[in-house]
N, C-alpha and C positions, 0 to 999 in steps of 0.2 A: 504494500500500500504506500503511493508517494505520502509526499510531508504535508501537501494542501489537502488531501483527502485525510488525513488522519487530526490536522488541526479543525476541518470543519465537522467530526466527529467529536471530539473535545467540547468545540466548541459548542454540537447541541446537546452532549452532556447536561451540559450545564446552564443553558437556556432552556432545556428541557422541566432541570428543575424547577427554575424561576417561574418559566408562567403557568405549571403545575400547581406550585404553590400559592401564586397570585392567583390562580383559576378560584381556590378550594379557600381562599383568605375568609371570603364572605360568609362560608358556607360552614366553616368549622364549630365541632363541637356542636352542631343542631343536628336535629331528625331528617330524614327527607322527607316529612311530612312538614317541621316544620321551616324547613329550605322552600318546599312548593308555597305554604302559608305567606310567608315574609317577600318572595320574588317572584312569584308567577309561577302558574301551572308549568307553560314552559321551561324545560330546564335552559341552565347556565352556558351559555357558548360562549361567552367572552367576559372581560373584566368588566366588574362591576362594584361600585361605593356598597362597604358593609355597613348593614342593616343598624339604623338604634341601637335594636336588639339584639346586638351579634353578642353573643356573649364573655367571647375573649377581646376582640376586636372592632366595640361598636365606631362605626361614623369613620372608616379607616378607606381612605382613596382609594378607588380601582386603580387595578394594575400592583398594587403595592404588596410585596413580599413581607415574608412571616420569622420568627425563627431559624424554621426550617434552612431556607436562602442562608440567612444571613450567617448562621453559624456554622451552614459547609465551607461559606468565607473567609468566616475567621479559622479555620480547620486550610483551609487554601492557604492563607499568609503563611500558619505556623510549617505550613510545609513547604512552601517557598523560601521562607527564611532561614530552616535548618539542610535544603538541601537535598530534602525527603525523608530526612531524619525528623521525629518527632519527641523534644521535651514535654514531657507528660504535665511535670509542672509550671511549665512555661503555656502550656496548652488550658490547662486550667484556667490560671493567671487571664488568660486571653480572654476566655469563657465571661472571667466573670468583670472584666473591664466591660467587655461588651455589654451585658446586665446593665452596666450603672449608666452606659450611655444612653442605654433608651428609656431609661428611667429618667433621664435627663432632659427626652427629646420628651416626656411624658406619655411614652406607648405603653397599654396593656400587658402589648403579645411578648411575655420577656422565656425567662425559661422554664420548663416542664419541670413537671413533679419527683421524677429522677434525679433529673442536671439540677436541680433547684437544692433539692437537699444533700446531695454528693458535694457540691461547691460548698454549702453555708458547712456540713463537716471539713471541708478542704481549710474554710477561712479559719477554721477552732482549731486547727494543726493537726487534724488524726490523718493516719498514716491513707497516702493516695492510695496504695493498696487494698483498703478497707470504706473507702467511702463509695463505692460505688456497689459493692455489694447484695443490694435488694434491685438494683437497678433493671425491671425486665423491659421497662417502655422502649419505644422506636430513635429514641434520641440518639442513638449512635450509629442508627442505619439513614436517620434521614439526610442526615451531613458526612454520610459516607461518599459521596461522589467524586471530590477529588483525591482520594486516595487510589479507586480506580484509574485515573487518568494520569496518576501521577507513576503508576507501577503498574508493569506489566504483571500479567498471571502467573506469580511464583511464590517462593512462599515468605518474599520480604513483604507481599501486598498483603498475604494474611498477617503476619506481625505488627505492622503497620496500623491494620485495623484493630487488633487487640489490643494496641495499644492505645489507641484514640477511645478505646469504651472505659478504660481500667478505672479512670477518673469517675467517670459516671453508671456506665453500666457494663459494670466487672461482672455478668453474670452471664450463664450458658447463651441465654436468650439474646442477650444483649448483643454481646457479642458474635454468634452465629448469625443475626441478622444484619451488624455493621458489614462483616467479612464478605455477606450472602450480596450486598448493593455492592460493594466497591469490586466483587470478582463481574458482576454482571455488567457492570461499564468497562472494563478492562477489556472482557472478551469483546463485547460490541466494538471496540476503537481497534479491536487484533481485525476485523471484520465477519467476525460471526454474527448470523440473524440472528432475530431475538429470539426466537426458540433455540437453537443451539447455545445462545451465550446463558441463557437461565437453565439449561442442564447443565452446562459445563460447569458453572457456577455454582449448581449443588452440588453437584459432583463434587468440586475443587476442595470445597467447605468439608464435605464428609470427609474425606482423605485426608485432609488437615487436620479434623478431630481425634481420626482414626490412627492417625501416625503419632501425636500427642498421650493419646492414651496408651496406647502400646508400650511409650516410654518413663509410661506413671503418672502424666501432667493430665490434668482435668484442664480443661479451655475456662477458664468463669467460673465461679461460686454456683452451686448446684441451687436448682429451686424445684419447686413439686410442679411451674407449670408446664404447659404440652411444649414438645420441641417443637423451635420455628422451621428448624430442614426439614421435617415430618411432613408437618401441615404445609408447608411451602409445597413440597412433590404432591399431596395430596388437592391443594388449591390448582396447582397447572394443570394435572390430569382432570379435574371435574369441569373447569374453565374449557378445557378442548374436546370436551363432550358434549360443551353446549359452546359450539364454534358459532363465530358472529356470522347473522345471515348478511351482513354489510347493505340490507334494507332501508338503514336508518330511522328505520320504523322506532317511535320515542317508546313504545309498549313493550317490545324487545330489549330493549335497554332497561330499563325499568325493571321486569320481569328479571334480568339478570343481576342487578344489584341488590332484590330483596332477596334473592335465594341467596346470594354471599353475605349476605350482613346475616342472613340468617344461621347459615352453613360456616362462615369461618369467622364473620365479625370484621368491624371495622374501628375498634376502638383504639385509644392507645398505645397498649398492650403488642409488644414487636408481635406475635406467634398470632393477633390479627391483623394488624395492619399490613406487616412484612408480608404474608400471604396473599392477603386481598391486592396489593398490589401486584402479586408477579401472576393471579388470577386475571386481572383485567389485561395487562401487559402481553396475557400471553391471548386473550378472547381478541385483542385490537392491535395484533403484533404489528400489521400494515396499516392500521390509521392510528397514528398515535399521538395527531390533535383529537380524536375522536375519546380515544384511552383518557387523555386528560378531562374532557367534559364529564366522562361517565365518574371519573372520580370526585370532582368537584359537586354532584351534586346526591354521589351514593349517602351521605350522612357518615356523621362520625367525624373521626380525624382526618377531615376532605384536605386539606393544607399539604397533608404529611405523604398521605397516599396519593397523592397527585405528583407531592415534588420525586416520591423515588420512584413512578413509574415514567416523569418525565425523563430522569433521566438515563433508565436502562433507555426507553424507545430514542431519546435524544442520541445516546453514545453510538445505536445501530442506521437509526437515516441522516442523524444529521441537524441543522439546524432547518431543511427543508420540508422538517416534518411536520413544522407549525409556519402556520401566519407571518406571513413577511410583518406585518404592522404591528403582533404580538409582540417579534423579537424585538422590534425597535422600542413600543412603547414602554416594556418592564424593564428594559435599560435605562431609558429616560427620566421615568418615573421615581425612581429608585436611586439611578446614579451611580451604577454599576457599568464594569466593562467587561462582561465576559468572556471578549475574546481574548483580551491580555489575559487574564488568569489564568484562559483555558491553554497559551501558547509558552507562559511561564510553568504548570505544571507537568505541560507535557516535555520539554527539556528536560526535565529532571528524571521521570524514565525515558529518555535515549541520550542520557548525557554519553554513554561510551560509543555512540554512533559517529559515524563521522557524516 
């Protein structure tokens, strides 16, 4: 693959996430009953100003990104700045500088209920080893994205990724679904479809657990909830059983999103969200503005599951896969650039290229 096709894969990586994110901004943490209630029968096809009554994020501009975005970015700097090496408490530190800025700009949307209590133990000095602990939410998978782009498929990418959760979500969960987003952008930018790059990508994950434990190491502080590699291969095989008629029929869509809120959930929680994403990702593998809609307006954690399935479908078409006016506007809006990010991380896995 030349170097302009692999930077315009990066780059919809990561434009992928953003208007994923900005899609589902409006929509988070509500029902999709009460999504249709607040914005119209019609679902969400583009950005849109949240609601009053948004409840993380009332009265917050269309176009405008969440967490999610913003702390793959700051996860981007710390990896541009150490060279692809990542300081855990240097990472933290970034974490929660970030926090006190937008508490400063006076935004709501700061950090989850994981990252939120692993950092406030971080600031009391217990050992980064131990604050992340209970950590099972998606906070480490949704700002997995540049570590995919930053590292090819081996097993510095999973390390990498383990280590970006330890702070926060040092747990089975946590971490098998940080590893699970950053293998599936990796492979997509190698030029795998997106069904091959989310098998390869469980794959990758298993075999990384399975060579771990062989040698005595547990990946993450055990928890009693269900594995996200489980439910993941479980979510893509049910998703391609009910393949997209590509009808666009809004009752088909619909139809498929109560059966996965029902069947795997959409909450939080990585072993649903993580799942429900690589479920739509894999029903809208070839439209994947389409994948973004259906997430922003399934209920639940629309922000989260929109940004990691933008950016598995982003890493495999590109930034072609969405709206010329999208990409531009959640740049502008926001004041990000994410083609520099996407061309400084990508240096850094082929710095030995010549």
């Amino acid at each position: 693959m030349n170097n302009n096709m692999l930077e315009e894969r990066a780059y919809g990586a990561l434009i992928g996430l953003a208007i994923g994110d900005a899609l589902g901004m409006p929509t988070q943490s509500m029902s999709a009953d009460q999504i249709r209630s607040e914005y119209g029968v019609k679902p969400i096809r583009t950005f849109v100003d949240a609601s009053p009554k948004q409840p993380i994020a009332p009265n917050m501009k269309a176009g405008s990104i969440t967490d999610d975005t913003e702390q793959a970015l700051v996860l981007a700097n710390q990896l541009i700045a150490g060279a692809g090496e990542l300081d855990i408490h240097q990472y933290a530190q970034s974490l929660l500088n970030w926090e006190d800025d937008m508490k400063a700009k006076g935004s709501l949307d700061l950090l989850g209920p994981s990252t939120k209590s692993a950092l406030e133990q971080f600031k009391a000095g217990v050992d980064v080893n131990l604050t992340g602990i209970h950590g099972t939410t998606n906070g480490g998978a949704m700002r997995a994205c540049p570590i995919g782009i930053a590292n090819r498929p081996d097993t510095h990418l999973a390390d990498i990724a383990r280590r970006s959760s330890i702070v926060t979500h040092n747990t089975t969960q946590g971490i098998e679904s940080t590893m699970l987003i950053a293998a599936t952008v990796s492979y997509g930018l190698e030029g795998a479809d997106a069904g091959e790059a989310m098998m390869m990508a469980l794959n990758y994950v298993t075999a990384y657990l399975a060579m771990n434990r062989f040698e005595g190491m547990e990946v993450g502080h055990w928890s009693p909830k269900a594995s996200v590699i489980a439910r993941t291969r479980w979510a893509i095989n049910w998703a391609r059983e009910h393949a997209d008629s590509q009808s666009g029929d809004i009752y088909d869509h619909d139809m498929f999103g109560e059966q996965l809120r029902a069947l795997v959930g959409t909450s939080v929680e990585a072993n649903e969200s993580v799942p429900a994403a690589f479920a739509i990702a894999t029903r809208y593998a070839q439209r994947p503005y389409d994948a973004l809609c259906v997430a922003a307006n399934i209920g639940g954690d629309t922000d989260t599951i929109g940004a990691m399935v933008g950016a598995m479908l982003g890493a495999v078409h590109g930034t072609g896969g969405f709206p010329d006016d999208m990409v531009r506007t959640v740049q502008e809006v926001n004041h990000i650039d994410m083609k520099q990010v996407a061309k400084e991380l990508l240096a850094i896995s082929r710095s030995g290229e010549q």
